[in-house]
MIDOSE-1310 file (N, C-alpha, C; in nm, 2 decimals, decimal comma, always signed):
residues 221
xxxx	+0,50/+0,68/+3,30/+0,41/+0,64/+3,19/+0,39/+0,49/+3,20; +0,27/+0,44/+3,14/+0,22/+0,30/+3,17/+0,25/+0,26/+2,94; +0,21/+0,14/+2,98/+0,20/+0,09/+2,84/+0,39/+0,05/+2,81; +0,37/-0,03/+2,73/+0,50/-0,14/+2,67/+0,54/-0,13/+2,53
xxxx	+0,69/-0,08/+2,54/+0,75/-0,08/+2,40/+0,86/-0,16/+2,41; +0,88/-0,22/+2,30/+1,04/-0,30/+2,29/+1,10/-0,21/+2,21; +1,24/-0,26/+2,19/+1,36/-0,16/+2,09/+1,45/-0,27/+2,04; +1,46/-0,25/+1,90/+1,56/-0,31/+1,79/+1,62/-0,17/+1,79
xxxx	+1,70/-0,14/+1,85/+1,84/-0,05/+1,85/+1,79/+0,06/+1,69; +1,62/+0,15/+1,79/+1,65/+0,24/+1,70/+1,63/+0,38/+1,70; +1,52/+0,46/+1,78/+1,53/+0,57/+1,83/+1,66/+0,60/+1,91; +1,69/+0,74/+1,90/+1,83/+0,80/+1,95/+1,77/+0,79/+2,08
xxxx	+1,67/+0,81/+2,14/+1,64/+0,84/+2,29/+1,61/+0,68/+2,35; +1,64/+0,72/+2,49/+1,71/+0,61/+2,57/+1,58/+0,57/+2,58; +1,50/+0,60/+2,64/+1,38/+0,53/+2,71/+1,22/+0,58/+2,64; +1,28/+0,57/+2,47/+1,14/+0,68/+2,41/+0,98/+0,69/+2,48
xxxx	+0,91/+0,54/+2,53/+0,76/+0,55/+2,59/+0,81/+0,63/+2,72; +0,88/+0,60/+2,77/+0,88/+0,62/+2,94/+0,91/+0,84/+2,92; +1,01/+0,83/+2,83/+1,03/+1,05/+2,81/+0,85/+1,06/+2,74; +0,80/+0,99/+2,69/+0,68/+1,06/+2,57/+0,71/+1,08/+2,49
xxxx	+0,84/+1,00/+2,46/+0,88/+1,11/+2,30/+0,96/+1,00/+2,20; +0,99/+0,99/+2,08/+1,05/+0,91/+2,03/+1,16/+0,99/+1,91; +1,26/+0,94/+1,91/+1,38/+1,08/+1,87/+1,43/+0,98/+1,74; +1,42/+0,96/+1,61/+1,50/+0,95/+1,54/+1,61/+1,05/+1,45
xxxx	+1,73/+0,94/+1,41/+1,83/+1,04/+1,30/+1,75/+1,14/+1,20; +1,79/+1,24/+1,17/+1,77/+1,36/+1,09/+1,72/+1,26/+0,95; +1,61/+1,35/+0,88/+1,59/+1,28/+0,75/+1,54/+1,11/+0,73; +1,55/+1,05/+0,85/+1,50/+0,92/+0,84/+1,32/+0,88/+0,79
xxxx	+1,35/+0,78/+0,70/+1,17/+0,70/+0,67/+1,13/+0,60/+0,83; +1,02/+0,68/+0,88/+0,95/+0,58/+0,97/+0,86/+0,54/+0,92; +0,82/+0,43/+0,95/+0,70/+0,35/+0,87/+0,63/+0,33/+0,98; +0,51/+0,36/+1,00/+0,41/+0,36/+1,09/+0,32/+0,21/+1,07
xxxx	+0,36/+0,11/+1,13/+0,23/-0,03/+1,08/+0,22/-0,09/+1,18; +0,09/-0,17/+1,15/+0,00/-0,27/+1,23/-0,11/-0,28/+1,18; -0,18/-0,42/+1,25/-0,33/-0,46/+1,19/-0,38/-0,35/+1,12; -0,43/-0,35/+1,03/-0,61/-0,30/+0,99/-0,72/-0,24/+1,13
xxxx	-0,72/-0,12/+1,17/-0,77/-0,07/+1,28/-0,69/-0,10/+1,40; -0,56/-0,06/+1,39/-0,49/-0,05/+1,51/-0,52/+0,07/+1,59; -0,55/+0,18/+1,52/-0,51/+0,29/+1,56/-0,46/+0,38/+1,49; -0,33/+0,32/+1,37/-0,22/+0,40/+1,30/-0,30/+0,53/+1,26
xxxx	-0,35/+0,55/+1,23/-0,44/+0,66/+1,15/-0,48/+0,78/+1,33; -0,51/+0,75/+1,40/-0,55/+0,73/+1,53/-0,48/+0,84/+1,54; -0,34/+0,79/+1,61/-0,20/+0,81/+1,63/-0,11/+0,95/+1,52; -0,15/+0,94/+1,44/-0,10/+1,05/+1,33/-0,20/+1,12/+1,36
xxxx	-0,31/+1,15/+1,35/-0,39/+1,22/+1,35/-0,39/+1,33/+1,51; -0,38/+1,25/+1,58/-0,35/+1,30/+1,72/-0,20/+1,45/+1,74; -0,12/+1,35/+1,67/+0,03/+1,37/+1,71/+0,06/+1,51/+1,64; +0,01/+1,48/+1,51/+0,02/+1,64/+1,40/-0,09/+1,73/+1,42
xxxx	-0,22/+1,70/+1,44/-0,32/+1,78/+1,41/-0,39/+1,77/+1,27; -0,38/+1,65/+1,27/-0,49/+1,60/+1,13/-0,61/+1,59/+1,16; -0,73/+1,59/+1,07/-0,88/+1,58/+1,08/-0,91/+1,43/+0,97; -0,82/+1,34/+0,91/-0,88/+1,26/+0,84/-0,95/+1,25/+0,72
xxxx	-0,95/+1,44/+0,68/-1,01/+1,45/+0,50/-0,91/+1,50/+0,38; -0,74/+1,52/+0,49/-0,65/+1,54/+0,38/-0,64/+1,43/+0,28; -0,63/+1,51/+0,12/-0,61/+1,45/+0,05/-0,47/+1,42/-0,02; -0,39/+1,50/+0,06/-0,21/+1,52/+0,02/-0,14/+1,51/+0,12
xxxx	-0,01/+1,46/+0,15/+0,06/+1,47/+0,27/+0,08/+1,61/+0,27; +0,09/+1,61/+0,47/+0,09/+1,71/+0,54/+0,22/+1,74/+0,56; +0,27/+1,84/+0,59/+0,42/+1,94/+0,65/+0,35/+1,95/+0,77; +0,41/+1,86/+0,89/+0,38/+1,94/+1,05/+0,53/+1,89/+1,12
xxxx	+0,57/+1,97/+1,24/+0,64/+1,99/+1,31/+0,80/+1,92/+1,25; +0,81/+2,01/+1,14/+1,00/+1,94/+1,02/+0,98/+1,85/+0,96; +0,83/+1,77/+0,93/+0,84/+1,58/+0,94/+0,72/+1,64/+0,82; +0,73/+1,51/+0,71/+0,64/+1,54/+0,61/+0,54/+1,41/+0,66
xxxx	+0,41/+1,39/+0,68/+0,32/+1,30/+0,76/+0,24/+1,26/+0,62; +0,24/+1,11/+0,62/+0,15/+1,07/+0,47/+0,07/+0,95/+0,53; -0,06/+0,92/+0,48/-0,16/+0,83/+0,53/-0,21/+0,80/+0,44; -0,22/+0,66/+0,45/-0,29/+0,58/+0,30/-0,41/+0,65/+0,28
xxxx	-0,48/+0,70/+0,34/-0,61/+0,75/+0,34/-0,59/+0,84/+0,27; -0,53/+0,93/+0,29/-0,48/+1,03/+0,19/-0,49/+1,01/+0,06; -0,42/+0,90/+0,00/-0,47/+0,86/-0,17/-0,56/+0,84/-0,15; -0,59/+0,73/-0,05/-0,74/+0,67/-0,09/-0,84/+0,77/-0,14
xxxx	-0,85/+0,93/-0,07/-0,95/+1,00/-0,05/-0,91/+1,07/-0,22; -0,78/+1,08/-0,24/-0,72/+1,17/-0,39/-0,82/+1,11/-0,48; -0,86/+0,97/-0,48/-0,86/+0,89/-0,59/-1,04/+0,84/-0,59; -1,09/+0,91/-0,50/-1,19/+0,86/-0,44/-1,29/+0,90/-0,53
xxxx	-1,31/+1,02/-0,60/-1,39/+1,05/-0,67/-1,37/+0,97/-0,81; -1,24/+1,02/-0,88/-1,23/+0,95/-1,00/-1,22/+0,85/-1,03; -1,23/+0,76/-0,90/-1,22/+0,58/-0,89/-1,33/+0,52/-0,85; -1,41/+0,64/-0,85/-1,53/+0,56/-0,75/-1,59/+0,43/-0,85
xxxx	-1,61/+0,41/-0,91/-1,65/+0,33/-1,01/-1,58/+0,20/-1,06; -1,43/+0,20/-1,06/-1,39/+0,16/-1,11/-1,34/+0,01/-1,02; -1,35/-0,09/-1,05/-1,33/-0,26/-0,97/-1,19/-0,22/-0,86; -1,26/-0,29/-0,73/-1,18/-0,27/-0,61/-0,99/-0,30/-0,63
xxxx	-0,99/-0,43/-0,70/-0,83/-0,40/-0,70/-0,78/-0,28/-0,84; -0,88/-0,28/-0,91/-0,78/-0,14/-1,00/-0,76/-0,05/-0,86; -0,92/+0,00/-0,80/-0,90/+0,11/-0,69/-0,74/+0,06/-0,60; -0,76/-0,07/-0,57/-0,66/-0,02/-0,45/-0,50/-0,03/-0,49
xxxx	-0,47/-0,10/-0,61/-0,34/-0,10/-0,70/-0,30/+0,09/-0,75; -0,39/+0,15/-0,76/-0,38/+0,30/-0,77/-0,35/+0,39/-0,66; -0,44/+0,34/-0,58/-0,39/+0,43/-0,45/-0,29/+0,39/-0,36; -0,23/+0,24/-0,35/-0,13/+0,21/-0,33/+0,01/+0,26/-0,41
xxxx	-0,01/+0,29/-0,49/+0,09/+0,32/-0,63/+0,15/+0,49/-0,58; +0,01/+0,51/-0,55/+0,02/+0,65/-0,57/+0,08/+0,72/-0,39; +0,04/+0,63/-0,30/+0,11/+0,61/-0,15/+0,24/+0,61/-0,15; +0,32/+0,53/-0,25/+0,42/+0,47/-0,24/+0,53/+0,59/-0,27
xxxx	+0,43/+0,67/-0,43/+0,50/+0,74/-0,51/+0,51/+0,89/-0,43; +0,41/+0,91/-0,31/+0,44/+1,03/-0,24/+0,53/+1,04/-0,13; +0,56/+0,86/-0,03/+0,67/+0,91/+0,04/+0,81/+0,86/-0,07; +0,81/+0,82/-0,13/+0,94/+0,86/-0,22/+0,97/+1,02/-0,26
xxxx	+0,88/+1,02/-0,30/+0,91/+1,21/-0,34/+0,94/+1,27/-0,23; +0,84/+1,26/-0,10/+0,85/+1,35/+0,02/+1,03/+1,32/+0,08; +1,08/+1,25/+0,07/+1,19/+1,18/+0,10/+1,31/+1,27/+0,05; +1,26/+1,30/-0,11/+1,40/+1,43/-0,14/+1,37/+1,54/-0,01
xxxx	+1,25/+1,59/+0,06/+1,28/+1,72/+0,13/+1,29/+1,71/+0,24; +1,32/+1,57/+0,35/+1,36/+1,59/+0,46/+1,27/+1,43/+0,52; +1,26/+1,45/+0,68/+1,20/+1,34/+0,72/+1,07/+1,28/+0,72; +1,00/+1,19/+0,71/+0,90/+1,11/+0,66/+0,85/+1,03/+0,74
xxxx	+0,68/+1,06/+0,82/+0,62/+0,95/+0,89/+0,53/+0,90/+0,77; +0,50/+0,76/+0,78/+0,39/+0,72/+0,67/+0,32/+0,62/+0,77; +0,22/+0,63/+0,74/+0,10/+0,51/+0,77/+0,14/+0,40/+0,66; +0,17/+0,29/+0,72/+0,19/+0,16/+0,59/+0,06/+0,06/+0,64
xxxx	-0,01/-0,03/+0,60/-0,13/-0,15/+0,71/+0,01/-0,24/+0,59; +0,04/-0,26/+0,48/+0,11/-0,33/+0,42/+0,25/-0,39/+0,53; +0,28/-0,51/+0,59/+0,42/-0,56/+0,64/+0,45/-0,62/+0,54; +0,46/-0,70/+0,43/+0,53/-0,85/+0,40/+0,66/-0,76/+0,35
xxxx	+0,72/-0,89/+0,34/+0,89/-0,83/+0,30/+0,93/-0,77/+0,17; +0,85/-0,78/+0,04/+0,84/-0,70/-0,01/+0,84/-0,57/-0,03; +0,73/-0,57/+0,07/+0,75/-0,36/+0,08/+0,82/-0,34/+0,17; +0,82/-0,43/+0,28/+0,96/-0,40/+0,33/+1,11/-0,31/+0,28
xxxx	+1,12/-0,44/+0,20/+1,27/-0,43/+0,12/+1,24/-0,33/+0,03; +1,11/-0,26/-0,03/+1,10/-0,17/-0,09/+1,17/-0,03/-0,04; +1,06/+0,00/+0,09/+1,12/+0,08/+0,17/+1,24/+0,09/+0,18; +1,29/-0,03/+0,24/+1,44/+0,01/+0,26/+1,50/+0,06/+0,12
xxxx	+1,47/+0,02/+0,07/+1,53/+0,05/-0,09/+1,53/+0,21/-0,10; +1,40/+0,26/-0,06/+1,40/+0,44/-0,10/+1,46/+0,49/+0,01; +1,49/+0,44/+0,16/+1,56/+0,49/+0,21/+1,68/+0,51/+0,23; +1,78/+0,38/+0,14/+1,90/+0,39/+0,11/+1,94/+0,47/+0,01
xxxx	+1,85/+0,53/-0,10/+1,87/+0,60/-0,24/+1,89/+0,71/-0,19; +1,82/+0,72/-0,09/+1,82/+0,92/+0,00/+1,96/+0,88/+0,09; +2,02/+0,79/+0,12/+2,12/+0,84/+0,18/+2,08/+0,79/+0,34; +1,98/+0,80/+0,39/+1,91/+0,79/+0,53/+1,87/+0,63/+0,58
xxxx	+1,78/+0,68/+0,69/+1,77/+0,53/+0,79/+1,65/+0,48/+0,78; +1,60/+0,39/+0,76/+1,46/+0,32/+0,77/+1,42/+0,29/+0,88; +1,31/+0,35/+0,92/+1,28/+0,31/+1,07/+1,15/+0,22/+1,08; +1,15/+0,11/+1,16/+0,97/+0,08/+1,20/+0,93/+0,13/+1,29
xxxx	+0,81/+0,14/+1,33/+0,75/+0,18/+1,42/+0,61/+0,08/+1,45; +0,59/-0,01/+1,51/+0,50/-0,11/+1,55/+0,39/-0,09/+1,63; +0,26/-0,08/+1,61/+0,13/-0,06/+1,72/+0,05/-0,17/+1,70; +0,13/-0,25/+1,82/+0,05/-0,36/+1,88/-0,08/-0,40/+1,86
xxxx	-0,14/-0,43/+1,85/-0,33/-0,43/+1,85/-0,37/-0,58/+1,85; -0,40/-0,69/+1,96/-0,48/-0,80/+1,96/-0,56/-0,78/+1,80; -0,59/-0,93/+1,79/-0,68/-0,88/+1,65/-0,85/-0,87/+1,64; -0,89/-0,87/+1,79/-1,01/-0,82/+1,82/-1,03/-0,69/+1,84
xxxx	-0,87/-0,60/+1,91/-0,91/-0,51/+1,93/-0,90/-0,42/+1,79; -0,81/-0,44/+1,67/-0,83/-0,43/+1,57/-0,97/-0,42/+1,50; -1,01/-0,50/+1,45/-1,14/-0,55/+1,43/-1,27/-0,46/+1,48; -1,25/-0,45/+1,63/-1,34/-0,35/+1,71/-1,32/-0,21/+1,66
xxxx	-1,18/-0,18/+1,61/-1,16/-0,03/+1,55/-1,21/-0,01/+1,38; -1,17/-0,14/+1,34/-1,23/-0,11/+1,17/-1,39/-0,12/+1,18; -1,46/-0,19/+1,31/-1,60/-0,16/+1,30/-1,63/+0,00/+1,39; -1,60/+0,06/+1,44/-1,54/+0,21/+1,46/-1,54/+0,29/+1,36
xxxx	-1,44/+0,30/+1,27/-1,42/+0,36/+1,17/-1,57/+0,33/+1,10; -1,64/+0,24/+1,08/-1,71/+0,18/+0,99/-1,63/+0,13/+0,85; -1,53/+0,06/+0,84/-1,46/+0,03/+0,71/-1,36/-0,08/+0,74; -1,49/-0,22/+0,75/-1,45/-0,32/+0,79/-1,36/-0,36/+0,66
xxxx	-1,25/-0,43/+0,66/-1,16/-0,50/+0,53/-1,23/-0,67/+0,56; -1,21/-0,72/+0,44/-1,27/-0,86/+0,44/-1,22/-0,96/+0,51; -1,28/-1,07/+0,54/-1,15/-1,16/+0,66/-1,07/-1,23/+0,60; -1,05/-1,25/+0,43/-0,94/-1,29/+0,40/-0,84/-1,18/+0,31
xxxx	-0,87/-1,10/+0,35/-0,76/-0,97/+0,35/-0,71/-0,98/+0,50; -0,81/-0,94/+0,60/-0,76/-0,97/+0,74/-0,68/-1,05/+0,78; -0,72/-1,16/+0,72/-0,62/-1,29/+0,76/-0,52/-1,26/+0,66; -0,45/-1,24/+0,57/-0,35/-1,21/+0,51/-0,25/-1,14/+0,57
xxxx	-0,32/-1,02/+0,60/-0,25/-0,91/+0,69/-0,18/-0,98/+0,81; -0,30/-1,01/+0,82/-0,25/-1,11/+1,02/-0,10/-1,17/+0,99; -0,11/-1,23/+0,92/+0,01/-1,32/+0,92/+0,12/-1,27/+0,89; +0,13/-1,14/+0,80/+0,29/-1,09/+0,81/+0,27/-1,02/+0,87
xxxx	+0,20/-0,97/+0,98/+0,22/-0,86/+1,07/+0,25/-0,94/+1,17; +0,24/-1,08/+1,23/+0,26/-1,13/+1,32/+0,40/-1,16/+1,31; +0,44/-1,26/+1,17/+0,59/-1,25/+1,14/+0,63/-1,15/+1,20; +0,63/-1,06/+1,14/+0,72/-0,91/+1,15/+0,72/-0,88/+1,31
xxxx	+0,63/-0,88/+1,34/+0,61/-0,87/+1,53/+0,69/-0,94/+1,61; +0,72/-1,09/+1,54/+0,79/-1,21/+1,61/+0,94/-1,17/+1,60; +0,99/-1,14/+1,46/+1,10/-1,05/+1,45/+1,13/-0,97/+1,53; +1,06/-0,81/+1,58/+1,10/-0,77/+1,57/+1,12/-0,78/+1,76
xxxx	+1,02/-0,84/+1,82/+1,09/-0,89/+1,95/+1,16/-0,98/+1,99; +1,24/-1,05/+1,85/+1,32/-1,14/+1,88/+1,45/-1,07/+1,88; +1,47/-0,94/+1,79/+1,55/-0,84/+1,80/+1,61/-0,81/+1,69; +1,50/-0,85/+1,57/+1,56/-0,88/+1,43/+1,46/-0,72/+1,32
xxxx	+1,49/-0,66/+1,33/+1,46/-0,54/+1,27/+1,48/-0,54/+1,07; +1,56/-0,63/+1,04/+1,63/-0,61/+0,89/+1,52/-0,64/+0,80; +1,50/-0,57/+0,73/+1,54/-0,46/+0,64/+1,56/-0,33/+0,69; +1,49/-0,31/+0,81/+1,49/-0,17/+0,92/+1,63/-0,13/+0,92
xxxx	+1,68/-0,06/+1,01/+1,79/-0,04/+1,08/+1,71/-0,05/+1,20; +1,61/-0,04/+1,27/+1,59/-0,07/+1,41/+1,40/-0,09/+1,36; +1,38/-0,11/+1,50/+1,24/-0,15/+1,51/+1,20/-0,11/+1,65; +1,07/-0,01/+1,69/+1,04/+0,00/+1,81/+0,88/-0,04/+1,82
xxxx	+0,85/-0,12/+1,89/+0,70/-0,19/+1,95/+0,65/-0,12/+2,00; +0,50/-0,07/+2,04/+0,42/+0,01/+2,12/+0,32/-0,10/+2,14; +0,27/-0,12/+2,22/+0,14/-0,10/+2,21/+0,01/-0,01/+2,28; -0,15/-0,04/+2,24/-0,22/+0,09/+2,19/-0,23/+0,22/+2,37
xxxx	-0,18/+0,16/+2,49/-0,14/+0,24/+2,58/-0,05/+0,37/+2,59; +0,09/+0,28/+2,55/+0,19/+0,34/+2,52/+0,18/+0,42/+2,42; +0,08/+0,40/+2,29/+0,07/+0,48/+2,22/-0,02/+0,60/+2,21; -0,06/+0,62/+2,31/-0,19/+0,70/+2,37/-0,15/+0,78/+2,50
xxxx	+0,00/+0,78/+2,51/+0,09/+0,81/+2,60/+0,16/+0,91/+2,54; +0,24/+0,82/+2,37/+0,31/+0,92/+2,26/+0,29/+1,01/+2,29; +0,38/+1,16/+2,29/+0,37/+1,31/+2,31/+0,46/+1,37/+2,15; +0,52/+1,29/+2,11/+0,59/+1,33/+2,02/+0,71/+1,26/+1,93
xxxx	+0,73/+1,32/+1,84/+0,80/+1,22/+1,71/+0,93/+1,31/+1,66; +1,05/+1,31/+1,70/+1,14/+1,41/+1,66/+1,20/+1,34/+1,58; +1,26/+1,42/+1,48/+1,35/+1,43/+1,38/+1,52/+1,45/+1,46; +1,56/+1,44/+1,51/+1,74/+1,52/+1,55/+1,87/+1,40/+1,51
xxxx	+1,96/+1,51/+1,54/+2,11/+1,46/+1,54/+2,13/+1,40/+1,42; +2,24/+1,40/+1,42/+2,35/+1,32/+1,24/+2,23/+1,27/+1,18; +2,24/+1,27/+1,05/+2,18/+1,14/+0,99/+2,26/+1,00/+0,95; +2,17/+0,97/+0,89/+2,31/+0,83/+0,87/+2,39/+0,83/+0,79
xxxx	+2,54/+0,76/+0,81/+2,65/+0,78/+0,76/+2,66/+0,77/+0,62; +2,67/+0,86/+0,55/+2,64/+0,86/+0,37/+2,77/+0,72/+0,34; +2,84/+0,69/+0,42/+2,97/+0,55/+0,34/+2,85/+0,47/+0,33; +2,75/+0,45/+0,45/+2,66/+0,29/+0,41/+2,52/+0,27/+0,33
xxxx	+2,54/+0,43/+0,29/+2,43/+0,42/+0,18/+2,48/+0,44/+0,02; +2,38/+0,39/-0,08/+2,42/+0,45/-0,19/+2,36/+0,54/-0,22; +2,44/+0,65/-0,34/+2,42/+0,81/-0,40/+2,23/+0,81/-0,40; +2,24/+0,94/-0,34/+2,06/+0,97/-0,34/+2,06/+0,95/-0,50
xxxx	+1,91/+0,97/-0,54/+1,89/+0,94/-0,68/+1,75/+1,05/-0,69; +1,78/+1,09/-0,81/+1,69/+1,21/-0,84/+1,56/+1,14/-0,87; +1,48/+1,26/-0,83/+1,33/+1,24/-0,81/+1,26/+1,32/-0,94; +1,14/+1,22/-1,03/+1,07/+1,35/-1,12/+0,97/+1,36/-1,10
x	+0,96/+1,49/-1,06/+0,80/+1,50/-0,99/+0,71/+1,53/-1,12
């Protein structure tokens, strides 16, 4: 296999791009991010058998699969009207509030475009309440070739959202091939080759050790 990943000590599998396959602990949060038209959407859609008009997260192959788009589209009718940050403070809200829930019934891919450390530390936060491991998952994208995909999609974001994004996604990038994963427990880099290589996303073996987490915490749906 062609295309370049790095590793913050976190898939179980030795050589994930080079097998096709990427193996995390049982029950773990992967957080799927990168630029604004990386692909991320791309990439899930491929891997489970999505079409891009669900409006709820999906159940495919043991792993519950959630995509901002997902709210976005929940909220789309009864928000259509209403000023862009109410819109996106809602469907963000409501992103947030589905992989927490999906989280009591097992393991969790999510599309995040959000890096700063904030949600970061959020994440980690719902993945220590379950008991389990926070994973990143990184897709590379120049920020032209970004840019070229949100004009693709047709759903260009503004350039100073753009440039916002840019900057803690770069942080987080500089991290994570410096070998610094934390808030994660690990971090693995792709980029969009490697990820067009991806054959698959497993769930297996132990989960993480319940001593270094605190007691899961009930969910009210």
């Amino acid at each position: 296999m062609t295309g370049h990943t790095t590793r913050t000590a976190s898939p179980l599998s030795p050589a994930p791009v080079e097998t096709g396959t990427l193996r995390y602990p049982a029950g773990s949060l992967v957080i799927l991010t990168g630029l604004p038209g990386a692909g991320k959407s791309t990439l899930l859609r491929r891997l489970y058998g999505l079409d891009g008009s669900e409006t709820a997260p999906v159940a495919a192959a043991g792993v519950t699969v959630i995509d901002s788009m997902q709210s976005r589209l929940r909220w789309a009718g009864a928000l259509g009207r209403a000023p862009k940050p109410a819109r996106t403070a809602v469907v963000f809200a409501t992103h947030l509030w589905r992989i927490r829930r999906a989280l009591a019934a097992g393991p969790v891919i999510a599309h995040n475009r959000g890096c700063g450390p904030v949600v970061l530390r959020l994440f980690a936060r719902m993945a220590r309440r379950r008991g389990v491991d926070f994973h990143l998952l990184l897709l590379d994208a120049s920020p032209e070739a970004a840019l070229a995909g949100q004009r693709a999609r047709a759903r260009v974001v503004g350039a100073r959202t753009f440039s916002y994004h840019r900057r803690h996604w770069e942080a987080l990038l500089a991290r994570a091939r410096a070998g610094t994963a934390a808030p994660a427990a690990g971090a693995v880099v792709i980029d969009r080759p490697a990820a067009g290589l991806l054959r698959g996303i497993l769930f297996e073996g132990p989960p993480a050790s319940p001593a270094s987490h605190a007691r899961p915490s009930t969910i009210n749906r």
